[in-house]
VOPATOR-146342 format. One record per residue (C-alpha): residue number from 1; z, x, y. Coordinates in pm, whole numbers, always signed. Layout:
+-----+--------+--------+--------+
! seq !      Z !      X !      Y !
+-----+--------+--------+--------+
! NUM !      Z !      X !      Y !
...
+-----+--------+--------+--------+
//
This chain:
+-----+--------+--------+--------+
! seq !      Z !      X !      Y !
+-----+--------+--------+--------+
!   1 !  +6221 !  +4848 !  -4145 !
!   2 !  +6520 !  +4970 !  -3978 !
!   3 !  +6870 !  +4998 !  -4158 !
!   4 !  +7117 !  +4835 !  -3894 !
!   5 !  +7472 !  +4806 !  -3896 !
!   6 !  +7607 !  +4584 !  -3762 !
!   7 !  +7997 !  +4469 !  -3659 !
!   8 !  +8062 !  +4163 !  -3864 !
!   9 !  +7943 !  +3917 !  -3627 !
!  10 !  +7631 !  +3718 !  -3851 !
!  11 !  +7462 !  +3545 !  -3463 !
!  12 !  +7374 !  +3873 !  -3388 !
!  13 !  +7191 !  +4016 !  -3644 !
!  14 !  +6910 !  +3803 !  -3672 !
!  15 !  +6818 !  +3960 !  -3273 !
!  16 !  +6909 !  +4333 !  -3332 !
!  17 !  +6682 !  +4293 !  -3648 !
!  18 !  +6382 !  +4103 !  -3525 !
!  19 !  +6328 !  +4313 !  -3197 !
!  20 !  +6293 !  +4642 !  -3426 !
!  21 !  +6116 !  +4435 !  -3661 !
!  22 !  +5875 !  +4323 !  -3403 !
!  23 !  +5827 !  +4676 !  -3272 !
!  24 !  +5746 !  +4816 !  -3595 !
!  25 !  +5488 !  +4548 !  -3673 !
!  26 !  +5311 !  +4643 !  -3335 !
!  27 !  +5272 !  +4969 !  -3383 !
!  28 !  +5202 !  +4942 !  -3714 !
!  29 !  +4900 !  +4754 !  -3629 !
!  30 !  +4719 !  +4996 !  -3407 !
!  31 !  +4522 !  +5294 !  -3523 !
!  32 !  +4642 !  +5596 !  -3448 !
!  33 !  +4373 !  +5684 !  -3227 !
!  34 !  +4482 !  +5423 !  -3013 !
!  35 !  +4819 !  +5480 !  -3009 !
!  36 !  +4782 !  +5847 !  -2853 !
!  37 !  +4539 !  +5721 !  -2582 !
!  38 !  +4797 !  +5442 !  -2486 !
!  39 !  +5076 !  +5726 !  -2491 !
!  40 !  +4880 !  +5973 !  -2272 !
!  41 !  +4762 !  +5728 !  -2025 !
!  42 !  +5155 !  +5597 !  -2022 !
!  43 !  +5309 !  +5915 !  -1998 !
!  44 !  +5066 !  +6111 !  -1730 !
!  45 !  +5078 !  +5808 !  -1508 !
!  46 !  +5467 !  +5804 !  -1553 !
!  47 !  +5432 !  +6194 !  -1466 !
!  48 !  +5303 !  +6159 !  -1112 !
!  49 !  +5518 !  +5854 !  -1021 !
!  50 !  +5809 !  +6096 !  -1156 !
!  51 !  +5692 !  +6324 !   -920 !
!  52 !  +5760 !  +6103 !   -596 !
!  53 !  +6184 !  +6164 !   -725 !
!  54 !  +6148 !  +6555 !   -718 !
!  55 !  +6249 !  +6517 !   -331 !
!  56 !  +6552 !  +6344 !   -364 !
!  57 !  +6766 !  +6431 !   -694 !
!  58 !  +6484 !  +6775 !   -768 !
!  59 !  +6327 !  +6821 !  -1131 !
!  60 !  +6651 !  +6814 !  -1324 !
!  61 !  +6778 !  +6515 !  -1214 !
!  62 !  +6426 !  +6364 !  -1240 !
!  63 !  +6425 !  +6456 !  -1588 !
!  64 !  +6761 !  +6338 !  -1643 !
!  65 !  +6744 !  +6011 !  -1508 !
!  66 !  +6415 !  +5935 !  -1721 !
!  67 !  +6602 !  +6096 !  -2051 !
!  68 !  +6911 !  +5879 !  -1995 !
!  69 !  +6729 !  +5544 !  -1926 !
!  70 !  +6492 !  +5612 !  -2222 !
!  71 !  +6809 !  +5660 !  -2438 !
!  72 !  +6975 !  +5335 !  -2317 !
!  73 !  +6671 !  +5134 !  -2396 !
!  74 !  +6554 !  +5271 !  -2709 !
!  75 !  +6913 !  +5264 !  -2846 !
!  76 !  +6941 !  +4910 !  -2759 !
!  77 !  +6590 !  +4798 !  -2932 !
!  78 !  +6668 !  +4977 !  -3242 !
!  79 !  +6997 !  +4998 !  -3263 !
!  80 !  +7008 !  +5286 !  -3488 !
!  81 !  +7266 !  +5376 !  -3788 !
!  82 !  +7440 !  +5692 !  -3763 !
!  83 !  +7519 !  +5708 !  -4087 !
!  84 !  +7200 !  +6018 !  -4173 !
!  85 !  +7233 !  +6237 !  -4444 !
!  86 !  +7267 !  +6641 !  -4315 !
!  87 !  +6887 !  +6705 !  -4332 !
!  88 !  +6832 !  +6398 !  -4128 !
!  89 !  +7074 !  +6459 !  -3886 !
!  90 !  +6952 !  +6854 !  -3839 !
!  91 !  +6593 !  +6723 !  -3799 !
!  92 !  +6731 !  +6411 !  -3519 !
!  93 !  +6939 !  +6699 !  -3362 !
!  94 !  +6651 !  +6934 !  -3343 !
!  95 !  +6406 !  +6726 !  -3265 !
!  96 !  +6615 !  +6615 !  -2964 !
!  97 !  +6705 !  +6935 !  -2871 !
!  98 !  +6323 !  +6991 !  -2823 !
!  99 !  +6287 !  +6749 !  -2621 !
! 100 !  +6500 !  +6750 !  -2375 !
! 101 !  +6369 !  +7112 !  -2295 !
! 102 !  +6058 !  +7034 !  -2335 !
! 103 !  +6114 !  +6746 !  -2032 !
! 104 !  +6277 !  +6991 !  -1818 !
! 105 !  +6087 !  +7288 !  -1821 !
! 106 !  +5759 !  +7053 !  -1779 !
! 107 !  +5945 !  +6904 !  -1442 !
! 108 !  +6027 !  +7209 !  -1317 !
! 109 !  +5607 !  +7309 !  -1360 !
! 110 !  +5530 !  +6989 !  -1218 !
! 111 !  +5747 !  +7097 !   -867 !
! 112 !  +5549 !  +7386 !   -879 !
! 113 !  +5223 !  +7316 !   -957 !
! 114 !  +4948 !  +7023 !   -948 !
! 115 !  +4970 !  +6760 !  -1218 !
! 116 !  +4656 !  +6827 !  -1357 !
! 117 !  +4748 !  +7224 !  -1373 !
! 118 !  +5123 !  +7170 !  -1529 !
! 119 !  +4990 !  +6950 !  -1800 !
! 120 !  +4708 !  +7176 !  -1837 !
! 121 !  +4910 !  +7488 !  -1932 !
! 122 !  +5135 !  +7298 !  -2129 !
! 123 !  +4861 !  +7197 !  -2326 !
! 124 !  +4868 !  +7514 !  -2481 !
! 125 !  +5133 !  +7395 !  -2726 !
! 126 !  +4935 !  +7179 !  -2931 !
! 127 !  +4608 !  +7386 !  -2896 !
! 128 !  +4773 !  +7641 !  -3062 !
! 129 !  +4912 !  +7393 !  -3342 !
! 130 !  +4559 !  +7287 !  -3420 !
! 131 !  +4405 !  +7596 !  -3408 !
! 132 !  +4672 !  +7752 !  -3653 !
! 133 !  +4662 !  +7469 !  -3874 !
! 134 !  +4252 !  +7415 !  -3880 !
! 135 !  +4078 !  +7463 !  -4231 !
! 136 !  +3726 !  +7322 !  -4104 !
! 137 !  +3511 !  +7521 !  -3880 !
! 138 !  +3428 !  +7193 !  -3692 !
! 139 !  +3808 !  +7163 !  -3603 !
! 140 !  +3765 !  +7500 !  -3433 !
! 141 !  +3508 !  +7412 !  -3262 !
! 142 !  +3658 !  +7063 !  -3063 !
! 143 !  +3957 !  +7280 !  -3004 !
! 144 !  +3791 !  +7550 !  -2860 !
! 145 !  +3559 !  +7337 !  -2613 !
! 146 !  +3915 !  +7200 !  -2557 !
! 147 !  +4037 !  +7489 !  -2482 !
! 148 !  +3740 !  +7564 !  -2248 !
! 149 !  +3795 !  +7230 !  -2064 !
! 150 !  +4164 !  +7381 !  -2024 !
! 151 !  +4030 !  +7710 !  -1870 !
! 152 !  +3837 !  +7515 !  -1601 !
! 153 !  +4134 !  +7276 !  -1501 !
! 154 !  +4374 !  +7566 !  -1452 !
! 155 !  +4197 !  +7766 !  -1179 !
! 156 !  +4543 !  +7989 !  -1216 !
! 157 !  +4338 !  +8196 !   -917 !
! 158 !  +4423 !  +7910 !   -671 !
! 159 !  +4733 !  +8058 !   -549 !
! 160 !  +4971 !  +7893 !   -842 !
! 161 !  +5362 !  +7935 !   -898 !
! 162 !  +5401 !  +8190 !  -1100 !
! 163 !  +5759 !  +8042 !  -1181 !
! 164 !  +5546 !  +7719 !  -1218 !
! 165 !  +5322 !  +7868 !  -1474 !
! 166 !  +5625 !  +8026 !  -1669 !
! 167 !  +5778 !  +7684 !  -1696 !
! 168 !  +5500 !  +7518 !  -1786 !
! 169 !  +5424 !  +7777 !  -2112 !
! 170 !  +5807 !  +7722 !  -2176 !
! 171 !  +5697 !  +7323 !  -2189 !
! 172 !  +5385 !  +7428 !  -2438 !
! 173 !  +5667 !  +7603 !  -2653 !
! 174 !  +5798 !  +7310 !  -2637 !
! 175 !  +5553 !  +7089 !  -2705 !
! 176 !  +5458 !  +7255 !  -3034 !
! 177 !  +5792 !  +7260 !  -3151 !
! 178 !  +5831 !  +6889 !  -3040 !
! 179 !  +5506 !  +6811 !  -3260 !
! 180 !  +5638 !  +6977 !  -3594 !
! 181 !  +5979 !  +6809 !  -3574 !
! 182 !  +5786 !  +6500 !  -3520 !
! 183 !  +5610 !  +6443 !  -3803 !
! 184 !  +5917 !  +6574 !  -3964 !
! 185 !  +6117 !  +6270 !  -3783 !
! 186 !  +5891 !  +6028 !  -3916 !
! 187 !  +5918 !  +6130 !  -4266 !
! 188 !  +6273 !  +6147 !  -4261 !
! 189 !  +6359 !  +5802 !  -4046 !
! 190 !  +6219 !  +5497 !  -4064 !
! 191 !  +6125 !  +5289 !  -3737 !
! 192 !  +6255 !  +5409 !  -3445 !
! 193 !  +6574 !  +5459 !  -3514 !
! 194 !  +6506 !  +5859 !  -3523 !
! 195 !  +6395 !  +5882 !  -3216 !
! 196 !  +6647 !  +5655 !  -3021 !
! 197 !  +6938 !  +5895 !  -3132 !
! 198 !  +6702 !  +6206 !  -3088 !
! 199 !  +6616 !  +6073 !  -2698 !
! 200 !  +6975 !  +6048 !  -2693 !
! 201 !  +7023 !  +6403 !  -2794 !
! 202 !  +6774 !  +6514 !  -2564 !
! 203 !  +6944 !  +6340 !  -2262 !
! 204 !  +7288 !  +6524 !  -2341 !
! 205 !  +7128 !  +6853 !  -2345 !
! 206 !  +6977 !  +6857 !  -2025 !
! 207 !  +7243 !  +6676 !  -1843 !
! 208 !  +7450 !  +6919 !  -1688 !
! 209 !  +7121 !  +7077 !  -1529 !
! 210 !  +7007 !  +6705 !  -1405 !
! 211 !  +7410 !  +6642 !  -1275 !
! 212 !  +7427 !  +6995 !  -1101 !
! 213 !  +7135 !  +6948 !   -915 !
! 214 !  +7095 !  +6565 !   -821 !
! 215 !  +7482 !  +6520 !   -803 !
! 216 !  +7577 !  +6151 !   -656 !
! 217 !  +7169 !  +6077 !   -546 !
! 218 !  +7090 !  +5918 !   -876 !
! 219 !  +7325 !  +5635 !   -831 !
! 220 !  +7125 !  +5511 !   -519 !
! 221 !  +6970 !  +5157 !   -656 !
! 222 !  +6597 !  +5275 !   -570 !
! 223 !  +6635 !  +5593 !   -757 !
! 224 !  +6737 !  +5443 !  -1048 !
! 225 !  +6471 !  +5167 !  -1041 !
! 226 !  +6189 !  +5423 !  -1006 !
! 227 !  +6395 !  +5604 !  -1297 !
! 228 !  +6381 !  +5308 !  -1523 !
! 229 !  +6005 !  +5291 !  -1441 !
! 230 !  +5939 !  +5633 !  -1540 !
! 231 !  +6200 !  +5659 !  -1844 !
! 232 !  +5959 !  +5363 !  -1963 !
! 233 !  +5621 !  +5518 !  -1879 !
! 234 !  +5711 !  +5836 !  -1968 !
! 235 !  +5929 !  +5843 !  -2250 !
! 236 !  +6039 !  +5539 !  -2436 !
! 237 !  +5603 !  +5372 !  -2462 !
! 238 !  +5433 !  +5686 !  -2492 !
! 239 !  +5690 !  +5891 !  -2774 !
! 240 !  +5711 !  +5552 !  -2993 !
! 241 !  +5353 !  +5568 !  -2948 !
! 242 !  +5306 !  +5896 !  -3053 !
! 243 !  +5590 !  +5910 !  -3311 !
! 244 !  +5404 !  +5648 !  -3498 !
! 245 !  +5117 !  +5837 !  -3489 !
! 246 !  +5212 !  +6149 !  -3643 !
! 247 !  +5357 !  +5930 !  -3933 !
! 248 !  +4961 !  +5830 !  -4019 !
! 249 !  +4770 !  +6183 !  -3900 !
! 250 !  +4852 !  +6573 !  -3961 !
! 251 !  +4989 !  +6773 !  -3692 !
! 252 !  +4670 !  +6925 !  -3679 !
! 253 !  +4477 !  +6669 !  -3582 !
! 254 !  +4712 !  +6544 !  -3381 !
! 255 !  +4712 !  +6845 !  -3136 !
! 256 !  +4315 !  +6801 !  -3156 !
! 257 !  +4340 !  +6418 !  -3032 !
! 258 !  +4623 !  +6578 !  -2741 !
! 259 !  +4307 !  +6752 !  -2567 !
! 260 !  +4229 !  +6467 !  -2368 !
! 261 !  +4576 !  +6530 !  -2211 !
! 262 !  +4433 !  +6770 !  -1931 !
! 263 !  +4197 !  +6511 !  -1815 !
! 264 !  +4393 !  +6163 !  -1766 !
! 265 !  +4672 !  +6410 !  -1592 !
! 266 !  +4411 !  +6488 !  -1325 !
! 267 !  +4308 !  +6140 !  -1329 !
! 268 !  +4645 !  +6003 !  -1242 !
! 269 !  +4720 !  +6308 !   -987 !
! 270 !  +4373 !  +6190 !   -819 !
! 271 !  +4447 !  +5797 !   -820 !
! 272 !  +4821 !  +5815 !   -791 !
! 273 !  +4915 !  +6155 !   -603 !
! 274 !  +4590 !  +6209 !   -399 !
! 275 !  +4468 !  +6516 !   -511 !
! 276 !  +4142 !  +6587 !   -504 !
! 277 !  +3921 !  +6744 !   -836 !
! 278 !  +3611 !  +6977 !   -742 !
! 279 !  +3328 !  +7011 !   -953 !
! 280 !  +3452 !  +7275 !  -1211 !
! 281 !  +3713 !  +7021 !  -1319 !
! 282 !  +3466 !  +6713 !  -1388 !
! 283 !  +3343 !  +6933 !  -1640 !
! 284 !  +3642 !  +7030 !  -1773 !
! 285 !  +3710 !  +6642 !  -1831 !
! 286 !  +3391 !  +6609 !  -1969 !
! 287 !  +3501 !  +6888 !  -2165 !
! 288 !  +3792 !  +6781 !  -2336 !
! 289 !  +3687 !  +6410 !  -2396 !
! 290 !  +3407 !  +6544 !  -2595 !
! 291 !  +3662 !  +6739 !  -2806 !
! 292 !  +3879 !  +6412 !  -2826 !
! 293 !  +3566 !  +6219 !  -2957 !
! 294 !  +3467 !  +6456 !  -3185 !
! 295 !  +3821 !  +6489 !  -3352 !
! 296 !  +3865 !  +6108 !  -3349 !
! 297 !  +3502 !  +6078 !  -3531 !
! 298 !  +3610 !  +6357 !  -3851 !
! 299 !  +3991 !  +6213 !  -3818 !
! 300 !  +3741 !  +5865 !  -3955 !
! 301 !  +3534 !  +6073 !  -4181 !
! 302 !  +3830 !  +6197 !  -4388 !
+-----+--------+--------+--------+
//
């Protein structure tokens, strides 16, 4: 349960409690297995409806406009105590830190490249977390046919960005470092109440790239609608999602699970954005869900 403080007023406690309490109950309930799928489905989808923005306030203010709203509505469901000891507050502060990059450098790929590509190199981040942390040969194995999936969806021969691809490995730094600090999060905070302020953190950070290149755009009423939509999708259901998830598996397995990433990405560029998949990457889907099964089977076996 989440510690909250609150300002003297005893009506209002009862509300900033229960909706945290509620939360927490939720997720709770839900194995972890399901929890990632719900968060990669939530935040791919989020991804390409993200994308439609990139026109009007560019990547950075894209970015910045999902990190703020995410803030704002994670701050008021858990309405989180800032009273953190200093190793909680250096793992909130890095964790956030890590984020916000992480969102920004993967924007800036996804102006540059296909959906399904983007998320494909930036899977790279937790391949290489399960790979270095793997103590089974069977764990090598799913991430390698992961990994083989990932080599099919990339096609980096199809005239990519190179800028593109340099931003996206900057998001798979990213990404790793965002895993690590997780699990660390959710052993040093309870609920959500980390990662409200560390959303918060990450919003901050990337601000003055989102407000030097949207400027005034982001206050027109559709933008921030769409905004709110993707700060939702994107950030606030699929990071408590995966938050809770790292507080019931390893990091290692939970870069494993990641590898069907690749494949709803495509999925939601195909249904969403319109772009089209050729043969090559049906296998590579087929490639990747296999390594997600298999992962999800030992995670049961353990």
């Amino acid at each position: 349960m989440v510690m909250v403080y609150v300002d003297g007023t005893p009506g209002r406690l009862p509300r900033r409690r229960g909706l945290g309490e509620i939360a927490g109950r939720l997720l709770g309930s839900v194995p972890p297995t399901g929890l990632l799928l719900g968060g990669i489905i939530s935040v791919q989808f989020g991804a390409a409806l993200a994308k439609g923005l990139f026109p009007v306030v560019g990547a950075a203010g894209a970015a910045g406009v999902r990190l703020a709203f995410a803030a704002v509505v994670l701050l008021a469901v858990w309405r989180p105590s800032l009273r953190l000891s200093r190793r909680q507050w250096l793992v909130v502060l890095g964790y956030g830190a890590v984020l916000g990059l992480m969102n920004l450098a993967f924007y800036e790929a996804l102006q540059r490249l296909p959906l399904g590509i983007a998320v494909t190199i930036e899977f790279l981040g937790p391949l290489s977390i399960a790979l270095a942390g793997s103590r089974r040969w069977l764990d090598v194995l799913w991430a390698l046919l992961a990994a083989a999936g990932v080599a099919l969806l990339a096609d980096l021969g199809g005239g990519a960005s190179l800028p593109g691809i340099l931003f996206a490995l900057a998001a798979a730094l990213c990404w790793a470092g965002y895993i690590l600090l997780g699990a660390k999060l959710g052993e040093h905070t309870a609920g959500g109440s980390g990662l409200a302020i560390g959303m918060a953190v990450g919003a901050l950070v990337i601000a003055p790239f989102g407000v030097a290149e949207a400027g005034s755009s982001v206050l027109n009423p559709t933008i921030l609608l769409i905004g709110l939509g993707v700060a939702l999708l994107s950030s606030v259901i699929p990071y408590s999602l995966e938050l809770e998830a790292l507080r019931k598996i390893p990091p290692r397995l939970f870069g494993v699970l990641m590898s069907v990433e690749p494949a709803v990405a495509a999925l939601a560029g195909v249904l969403v954005l319109g772009e089209s998949l050729r043969p090559a990457q049906w296998l590579a889907i087929m490639c990747v869900v296999t390594a997600s099964a298999g992962a999800t089977y030992l995670a049961r076996k353990r």
